[in-house]
Residue frames relative to the residue before (quaternion, step in Angstrom):
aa qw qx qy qz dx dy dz
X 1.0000 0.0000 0.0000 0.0000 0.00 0.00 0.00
X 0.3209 -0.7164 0.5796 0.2191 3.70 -1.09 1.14
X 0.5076 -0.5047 0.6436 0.2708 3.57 -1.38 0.36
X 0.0426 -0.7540 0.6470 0.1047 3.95 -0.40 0.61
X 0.3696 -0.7545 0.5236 0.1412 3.63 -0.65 1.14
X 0.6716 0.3796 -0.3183 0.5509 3.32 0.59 -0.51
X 0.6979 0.4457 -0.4437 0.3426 3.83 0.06 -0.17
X 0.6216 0.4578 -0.3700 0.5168 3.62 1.78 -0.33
X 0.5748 -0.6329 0.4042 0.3252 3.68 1.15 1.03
X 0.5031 0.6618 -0.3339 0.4443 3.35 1.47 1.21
X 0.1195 -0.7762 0.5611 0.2617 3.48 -0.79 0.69
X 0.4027 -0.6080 0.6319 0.2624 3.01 -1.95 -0.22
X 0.3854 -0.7523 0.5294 0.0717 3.63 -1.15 1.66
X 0.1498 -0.7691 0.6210 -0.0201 3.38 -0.36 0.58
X 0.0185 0.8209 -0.5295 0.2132 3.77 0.31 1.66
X 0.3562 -0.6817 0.5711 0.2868 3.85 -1.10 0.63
X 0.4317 -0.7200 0.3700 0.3978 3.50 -0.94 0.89
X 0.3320 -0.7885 0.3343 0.3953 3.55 -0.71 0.44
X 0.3748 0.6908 -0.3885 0.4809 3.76 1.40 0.59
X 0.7471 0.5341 0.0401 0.3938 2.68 0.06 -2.88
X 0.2385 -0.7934 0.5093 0.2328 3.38 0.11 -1.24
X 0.6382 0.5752 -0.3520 0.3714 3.19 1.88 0.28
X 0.7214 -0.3526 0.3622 0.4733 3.03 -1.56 -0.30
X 0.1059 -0.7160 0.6888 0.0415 4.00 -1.35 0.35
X 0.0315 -0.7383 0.6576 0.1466 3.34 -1.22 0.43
X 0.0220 -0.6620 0.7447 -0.0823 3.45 -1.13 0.27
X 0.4064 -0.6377 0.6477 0.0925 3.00 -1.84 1.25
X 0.0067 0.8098 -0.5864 -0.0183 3.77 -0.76 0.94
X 0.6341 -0.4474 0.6143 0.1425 3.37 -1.49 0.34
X 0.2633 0.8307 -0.4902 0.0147 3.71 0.21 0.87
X 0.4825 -0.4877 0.6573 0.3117 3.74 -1.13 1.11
X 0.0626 -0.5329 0.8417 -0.0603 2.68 -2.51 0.51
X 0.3492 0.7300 -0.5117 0.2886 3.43 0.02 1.56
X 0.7963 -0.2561 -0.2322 0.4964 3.27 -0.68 1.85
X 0.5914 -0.5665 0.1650 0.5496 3.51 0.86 1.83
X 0.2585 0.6492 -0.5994 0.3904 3.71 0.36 1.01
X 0.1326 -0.7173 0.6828 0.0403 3.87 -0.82 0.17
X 0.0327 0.7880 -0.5693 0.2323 3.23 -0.51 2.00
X 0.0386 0.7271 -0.6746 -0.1215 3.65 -1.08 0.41
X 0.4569 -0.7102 0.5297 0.0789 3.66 -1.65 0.32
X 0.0183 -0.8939 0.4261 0.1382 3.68 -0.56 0.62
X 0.0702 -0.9107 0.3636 -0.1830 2.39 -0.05 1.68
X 0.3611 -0.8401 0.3717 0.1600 3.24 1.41 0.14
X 0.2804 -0.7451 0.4203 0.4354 3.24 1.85 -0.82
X 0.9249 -0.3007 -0.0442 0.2282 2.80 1.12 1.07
X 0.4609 0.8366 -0.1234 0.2691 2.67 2.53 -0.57
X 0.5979 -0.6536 0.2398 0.3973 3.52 0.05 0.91
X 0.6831 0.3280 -0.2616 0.5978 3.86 2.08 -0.26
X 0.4814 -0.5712 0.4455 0.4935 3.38 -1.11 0.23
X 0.5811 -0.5587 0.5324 0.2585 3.76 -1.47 -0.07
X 0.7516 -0.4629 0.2237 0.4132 3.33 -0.87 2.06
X 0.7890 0.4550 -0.2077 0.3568 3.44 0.06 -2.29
X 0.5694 0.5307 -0.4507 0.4370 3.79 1.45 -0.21
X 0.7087 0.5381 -0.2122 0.4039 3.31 1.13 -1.16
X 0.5017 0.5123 -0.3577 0.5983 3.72 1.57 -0.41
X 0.7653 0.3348 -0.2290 0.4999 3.51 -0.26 -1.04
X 0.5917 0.4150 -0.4998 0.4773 4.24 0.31 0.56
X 0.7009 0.3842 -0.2060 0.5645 3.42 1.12 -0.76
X 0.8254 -0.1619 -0.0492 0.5385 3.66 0.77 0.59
X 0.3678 -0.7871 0.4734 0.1451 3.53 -0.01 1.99
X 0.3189 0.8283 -0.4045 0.2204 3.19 0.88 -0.28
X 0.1194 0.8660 -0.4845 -0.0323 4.09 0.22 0.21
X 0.0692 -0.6467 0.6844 0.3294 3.42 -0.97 -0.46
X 0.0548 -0.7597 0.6208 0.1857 3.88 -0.68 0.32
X 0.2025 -0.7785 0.5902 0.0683 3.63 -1.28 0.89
X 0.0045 -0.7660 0.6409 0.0508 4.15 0.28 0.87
X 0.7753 -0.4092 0.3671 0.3109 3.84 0.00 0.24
X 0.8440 0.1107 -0.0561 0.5218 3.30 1.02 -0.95
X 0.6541 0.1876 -0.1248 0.7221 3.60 1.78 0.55
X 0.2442 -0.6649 0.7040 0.0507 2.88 -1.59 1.02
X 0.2273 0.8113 -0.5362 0.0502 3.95 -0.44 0.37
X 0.4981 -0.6070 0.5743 0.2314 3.75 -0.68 0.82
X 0.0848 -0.8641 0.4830 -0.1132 3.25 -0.84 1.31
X 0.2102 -0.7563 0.5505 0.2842 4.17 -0.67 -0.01
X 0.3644 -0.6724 0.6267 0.1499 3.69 -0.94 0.90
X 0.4355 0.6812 -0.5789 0.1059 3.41 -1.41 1.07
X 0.5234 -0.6399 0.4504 0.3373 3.25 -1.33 1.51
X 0.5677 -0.6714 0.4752 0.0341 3.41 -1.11 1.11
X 0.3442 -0.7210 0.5037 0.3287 4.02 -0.32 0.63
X 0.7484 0.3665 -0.3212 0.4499 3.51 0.60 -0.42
X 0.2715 0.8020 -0.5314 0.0264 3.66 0.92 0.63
X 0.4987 0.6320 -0.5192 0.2868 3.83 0.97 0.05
X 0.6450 0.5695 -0.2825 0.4241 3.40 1.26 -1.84
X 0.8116 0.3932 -0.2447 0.3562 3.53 0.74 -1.02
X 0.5448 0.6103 -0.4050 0.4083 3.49 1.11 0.12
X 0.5036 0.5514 -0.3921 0.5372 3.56 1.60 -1.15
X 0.5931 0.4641 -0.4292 0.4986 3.95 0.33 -0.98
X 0.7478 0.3039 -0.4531 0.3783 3.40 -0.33 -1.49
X 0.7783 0.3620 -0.4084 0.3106 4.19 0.12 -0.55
X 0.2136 0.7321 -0.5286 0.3728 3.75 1.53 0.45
X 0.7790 0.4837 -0.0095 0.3989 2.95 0.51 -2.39
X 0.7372 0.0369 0.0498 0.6729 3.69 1.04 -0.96
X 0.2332 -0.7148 0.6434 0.1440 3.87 -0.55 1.34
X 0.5622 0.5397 -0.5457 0.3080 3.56 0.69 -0.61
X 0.6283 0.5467 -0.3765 0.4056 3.94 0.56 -0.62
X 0.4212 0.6233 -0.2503 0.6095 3.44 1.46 0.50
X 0.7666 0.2856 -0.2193 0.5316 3.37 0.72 -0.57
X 0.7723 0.4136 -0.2612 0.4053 3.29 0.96 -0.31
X 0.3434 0.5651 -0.4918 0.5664 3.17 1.46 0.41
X 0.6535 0.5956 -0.3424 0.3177 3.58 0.52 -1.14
X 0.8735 0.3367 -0.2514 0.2457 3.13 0.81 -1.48
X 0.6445 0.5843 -0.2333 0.4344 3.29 1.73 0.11
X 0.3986 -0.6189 0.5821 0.3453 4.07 -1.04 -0.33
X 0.4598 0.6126 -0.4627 0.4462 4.08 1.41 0.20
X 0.2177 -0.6254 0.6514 0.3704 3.14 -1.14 0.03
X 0.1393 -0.7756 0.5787 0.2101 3.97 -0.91 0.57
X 0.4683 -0.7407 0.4801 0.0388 2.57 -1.16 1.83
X 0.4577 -0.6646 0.5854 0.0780 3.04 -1.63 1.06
X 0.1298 0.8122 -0.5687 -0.0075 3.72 -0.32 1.20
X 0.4610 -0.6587 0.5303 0.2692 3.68 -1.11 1.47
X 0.1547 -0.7269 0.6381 0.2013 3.77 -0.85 0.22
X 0.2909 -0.7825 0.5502 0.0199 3.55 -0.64 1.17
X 0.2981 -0.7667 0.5510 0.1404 3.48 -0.26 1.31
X 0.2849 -0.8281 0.4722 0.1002 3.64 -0.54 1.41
X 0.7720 0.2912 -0.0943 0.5571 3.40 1.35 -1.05
């Protein structure tokens, strides 16, 4: 049996490595706050941020995949990341706990749809 990402209301990030130069996927948890289109690294919580943060600072570049569109996107950390984390843990309390279990702050990155 496959795991179907997109039916768990999940997308899939598509990030250049920031070493490697390759391509990475990774399945993310995306926000939808004031039609803005936001994910979080959160690692759940892990005490580092997660590779695909560390790929996508070194080249915003994205591809984003939601199941029913593919569209090429630009990553950036947002000025209003306090206001938009409180939303993102409205919507999902777990992002609450993982703030908890660490001394990072976990950053909130907007994905800008390019095409």
């Amino acid at each position: 049996m496959t795991f179907d990402v997109f039916a768990h209301g999940l997308i899939m990030l598509t990030t250049t490595g920031a070493r490697t130069g390759r391509e990475h996927r990774v399945p993310l948890g995306p926000l939808h706050i004031d039609g803005r289109l936001f994910v979080i690294a959160s690692a759940m919580g892990a005490p580092n941020h997660p590779a695909w943060y560390h790929n996508l600072r070194r080249n915003p570049q994205v591809t984003v995949e939601t199941g029913t569109e593919v569209f090429a996107a630009r990553a950036a950390l947002p000025p209003d990341r306090d206001r938009l984390f409180a939303a993102a843990v409205e919507q999902a309390p777990g992002f609450a706990d993982y703030q908890a279990r660490t001394s990072r702050v976990l950053p909130v990155v907007e994905l800008h749809r390019l095409s």
